[in-house]
C-alpha positions in Angstrom: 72.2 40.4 -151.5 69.6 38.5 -150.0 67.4 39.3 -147.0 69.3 36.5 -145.0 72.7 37.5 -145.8 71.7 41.4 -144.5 70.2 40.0 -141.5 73.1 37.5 -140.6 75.5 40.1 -141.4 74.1 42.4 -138.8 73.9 39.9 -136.3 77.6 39.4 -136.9 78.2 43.4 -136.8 76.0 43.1 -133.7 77.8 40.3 -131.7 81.2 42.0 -132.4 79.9 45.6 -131.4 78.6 44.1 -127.8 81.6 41.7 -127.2 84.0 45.3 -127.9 81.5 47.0 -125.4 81.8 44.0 -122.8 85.7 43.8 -123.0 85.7 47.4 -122.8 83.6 47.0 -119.6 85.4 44.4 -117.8 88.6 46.3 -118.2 87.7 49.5 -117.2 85.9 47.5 -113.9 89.9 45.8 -113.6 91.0 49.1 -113.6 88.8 50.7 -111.5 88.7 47.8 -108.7 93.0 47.9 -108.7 92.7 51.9 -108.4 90.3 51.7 -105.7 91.3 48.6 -103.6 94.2 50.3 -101.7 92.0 53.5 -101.5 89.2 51.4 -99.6 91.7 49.8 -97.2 93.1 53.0 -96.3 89.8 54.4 -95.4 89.3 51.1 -93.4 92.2 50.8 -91.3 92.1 54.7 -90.5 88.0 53.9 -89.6 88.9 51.3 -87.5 91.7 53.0 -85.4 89.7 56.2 -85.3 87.0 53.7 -83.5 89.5 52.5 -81.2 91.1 55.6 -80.3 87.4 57.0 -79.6 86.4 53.8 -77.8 89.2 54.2 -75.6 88.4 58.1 -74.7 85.0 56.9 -73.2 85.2 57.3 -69.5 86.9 53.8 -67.9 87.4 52.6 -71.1 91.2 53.6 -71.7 93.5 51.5 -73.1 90.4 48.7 -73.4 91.1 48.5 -77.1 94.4 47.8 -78.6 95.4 48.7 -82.6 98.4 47.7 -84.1 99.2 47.6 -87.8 103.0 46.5 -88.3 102.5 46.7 -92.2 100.1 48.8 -94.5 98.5 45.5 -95.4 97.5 44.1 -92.0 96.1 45.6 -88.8 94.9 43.8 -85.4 92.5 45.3 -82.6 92.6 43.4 -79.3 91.0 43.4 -76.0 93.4 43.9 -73.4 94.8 40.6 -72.7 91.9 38.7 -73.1 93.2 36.9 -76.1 89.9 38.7 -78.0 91.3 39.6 -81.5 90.2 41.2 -84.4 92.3 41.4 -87.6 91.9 42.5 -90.9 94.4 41.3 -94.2 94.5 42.8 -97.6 95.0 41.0 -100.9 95.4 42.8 -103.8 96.5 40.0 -105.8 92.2 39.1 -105.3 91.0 42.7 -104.4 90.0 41.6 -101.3 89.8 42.3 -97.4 90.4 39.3 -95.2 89.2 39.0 -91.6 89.4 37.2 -88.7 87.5 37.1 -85.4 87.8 35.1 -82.2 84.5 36.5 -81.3 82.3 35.9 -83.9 80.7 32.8 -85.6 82.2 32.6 -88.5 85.9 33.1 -88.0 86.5 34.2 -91.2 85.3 36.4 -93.7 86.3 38.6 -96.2 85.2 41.4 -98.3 86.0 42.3 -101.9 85.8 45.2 -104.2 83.8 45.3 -107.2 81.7 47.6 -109.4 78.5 46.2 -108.5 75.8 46.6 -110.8 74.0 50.1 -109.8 77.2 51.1 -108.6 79.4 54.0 -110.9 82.5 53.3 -108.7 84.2 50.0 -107.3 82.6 49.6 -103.6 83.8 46.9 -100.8 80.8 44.1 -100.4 80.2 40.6 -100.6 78.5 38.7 -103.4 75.6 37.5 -101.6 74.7 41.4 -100.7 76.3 43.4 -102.8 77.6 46.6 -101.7 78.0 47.4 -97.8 78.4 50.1 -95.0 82.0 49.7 -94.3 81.5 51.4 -90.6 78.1 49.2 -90.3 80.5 46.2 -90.7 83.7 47.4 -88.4 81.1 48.6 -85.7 79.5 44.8 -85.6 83.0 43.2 -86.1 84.3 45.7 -83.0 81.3 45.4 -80.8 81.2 41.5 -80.9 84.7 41.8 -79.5 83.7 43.7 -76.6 80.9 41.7 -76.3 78.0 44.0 -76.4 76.6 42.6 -79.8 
């Protein structure tokens, strides 16, 4: 054997090793993203009624927020009959949590769960930063709908 044949060989062991390791990788993130996606938007719809219902035990702020989730897969927070709405969609199909806001710039947004890199677990962010606060993002999306943002 020569000392090209060795060296080419273990490239090719090389290449096939790291592409096993990489497939390996990206489905263990599949699995982990589709394990954690309805996990995350549990924890957000009970965040953002919790808010609600806390908002609304202020003093003279009863009954200013409205929450209403017909399904497990959509929710809507209003202000009284202002027409203000907030309402949040999930898509599992994308692993992904739609939004949309009367109150705020951009309309609509979304957020989707991935393993981000420094990350051991599937987390809820967006790709141009990453990982994010979930209750950061609820308080901003709620407090731009009662205006105080």
């Amino acid at each position: 054997m020569s000392d090209w044949s060795k060296k080419a060989a273990q490239q090719v062991r090389m290449n096939k090793e790291a592409k096993f390791v990489g497939d390996k990788k990206a489905l263990l993130d599949e699995e982990n993203r589709k394990r954690r996606t309805n996990e995350l938007w549990v924890k957000l719809v009970n965040m953002v009624q919790q808010k609600c219902n806390e908002f609304n035990a202020e003093p003279e702020m009863a009954n200013t927020l409205y929450f209403s989730s017909e399904n497990s897969h959509e929710f809507a927070v209003s202000v009284g009959r202002t027409g203000k709405r907030f309402t949040g969609r999930l898509d599992e199909s994308n692993y992904r949590f739609n939004f949309d806001s009367s109150t705020r710039e951009s309309a609509h947004s979304f957020l989707e769960v991935q393993t981000w890199i420094g990350c051991s677990d599937a987390e809820v962010g967006t790709q141009e930063a990453g990982p994010i606060d979930m209750e950061s993002f609820l308080n901003d999306h709620l407090e731009s709908l009662l205006g105080v943002s």
